[in-house]
VEXDRENBA-590308 format. One line per 10 residues: number of its first residue (from 0); their letters; for each residue x, y, z of C-alpha. Coordinates in Angstrom, 2 decimals, padded with zeros to 5 digits, always signed. Example, Ala and Ser with C-alpha at 12.3 -4.5 7.8 and 13.67 -1.06 7.14 Angstrom:
VEXDRENBA-590308
0> as> +012.30:-004.50:+007.80 | +013.67:-001.06:+007.14;
end
This chain:
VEXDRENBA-590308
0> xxxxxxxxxx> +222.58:+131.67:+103.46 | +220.64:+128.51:+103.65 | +223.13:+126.48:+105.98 | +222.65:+129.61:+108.01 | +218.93:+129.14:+107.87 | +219.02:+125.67:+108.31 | +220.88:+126.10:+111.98 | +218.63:+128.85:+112.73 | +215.54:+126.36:+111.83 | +217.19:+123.81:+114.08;
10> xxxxxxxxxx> +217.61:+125.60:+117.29 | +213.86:+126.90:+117.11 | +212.40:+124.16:+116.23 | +214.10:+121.62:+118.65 | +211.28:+118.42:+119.94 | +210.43:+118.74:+123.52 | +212.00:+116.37:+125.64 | +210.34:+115.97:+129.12 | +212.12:+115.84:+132.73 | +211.45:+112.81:+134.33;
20> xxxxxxxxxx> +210.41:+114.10:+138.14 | +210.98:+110.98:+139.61 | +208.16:+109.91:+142.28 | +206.63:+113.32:+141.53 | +206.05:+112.83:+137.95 | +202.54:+111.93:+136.20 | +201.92:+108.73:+136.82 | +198.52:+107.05:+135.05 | +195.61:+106.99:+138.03 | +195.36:+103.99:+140.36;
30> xxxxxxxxxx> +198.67:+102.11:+139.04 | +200.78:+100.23:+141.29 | +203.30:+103.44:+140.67 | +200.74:+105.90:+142.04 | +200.12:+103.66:+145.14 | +204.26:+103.11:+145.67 | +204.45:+106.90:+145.51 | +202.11:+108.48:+147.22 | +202.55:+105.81:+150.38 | +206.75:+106.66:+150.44;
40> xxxxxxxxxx> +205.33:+110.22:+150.29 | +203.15:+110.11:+153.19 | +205.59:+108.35:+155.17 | +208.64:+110.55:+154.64 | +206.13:+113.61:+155.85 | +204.76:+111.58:+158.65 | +207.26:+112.18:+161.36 | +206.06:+109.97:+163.69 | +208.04:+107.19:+165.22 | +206.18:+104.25:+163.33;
50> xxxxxxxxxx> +207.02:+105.64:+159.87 | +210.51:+105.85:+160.57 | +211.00:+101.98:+160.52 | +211.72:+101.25:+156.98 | +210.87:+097.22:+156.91 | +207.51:+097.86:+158.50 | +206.67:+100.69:+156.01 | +207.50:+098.02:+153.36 | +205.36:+095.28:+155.05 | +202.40:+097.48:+154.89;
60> xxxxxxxxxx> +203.07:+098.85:+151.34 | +203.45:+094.93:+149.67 | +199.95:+093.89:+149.88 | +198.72:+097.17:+148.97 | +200.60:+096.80:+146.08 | +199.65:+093.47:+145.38 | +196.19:+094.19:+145.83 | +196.27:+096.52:+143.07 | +197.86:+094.54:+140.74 | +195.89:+091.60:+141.10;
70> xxxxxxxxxx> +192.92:+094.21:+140.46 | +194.26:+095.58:+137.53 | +194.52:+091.41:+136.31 | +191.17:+091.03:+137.03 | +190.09:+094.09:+134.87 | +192.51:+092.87:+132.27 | +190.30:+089.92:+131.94 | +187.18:+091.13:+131.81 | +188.59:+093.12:+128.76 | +189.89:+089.91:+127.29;
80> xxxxxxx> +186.62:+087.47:+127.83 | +184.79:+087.27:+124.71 | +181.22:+089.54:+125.14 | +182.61:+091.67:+127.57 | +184.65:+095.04:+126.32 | +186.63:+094.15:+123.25 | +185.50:+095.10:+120.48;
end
């Protein structure tokens, strides 16, 4: 009776394990991630002729991505100096 409960016990109570969506999935706000994602996103629903060239979507994308990061250094920082954030 108890193994019986026991497997019973384990297929209710089972942890959640999430589906990664890929470029759809959540994604913390204003990350390089977000910024990769939404910009492949645009450009696959674009349909004109300049979003079909791949290396130019890529030229534009780099900086924006680099942009953020360096951003995201900056903030890190700030966080870091002594007097500012912290603790």
């Amino acid at each position: 009776m108890t193994k019986m409960f026991e497997l019973l016990t384990k297929l209710l109570y089972r942890p959640h394990t999430s589906i990664m969506l890929g470029r759809w999935g959540p994604k913390p706000p204003h990350s390089s991630k977000e910024v990769i994602s939404v910009f492949w996103a645009n450009s696959d629903h674009c349909g004109g002729l300049e979003c079909m060239d791949g290396q130019r979507n890529k030229d534009l994308l780099d900086p924006m991505v680099q942009n953020i990061k360096r951003q995201y250094d900056s903030r890190k920082t700030d966080e870091d100096a002594p007097g500012r954030g912290g603790r």
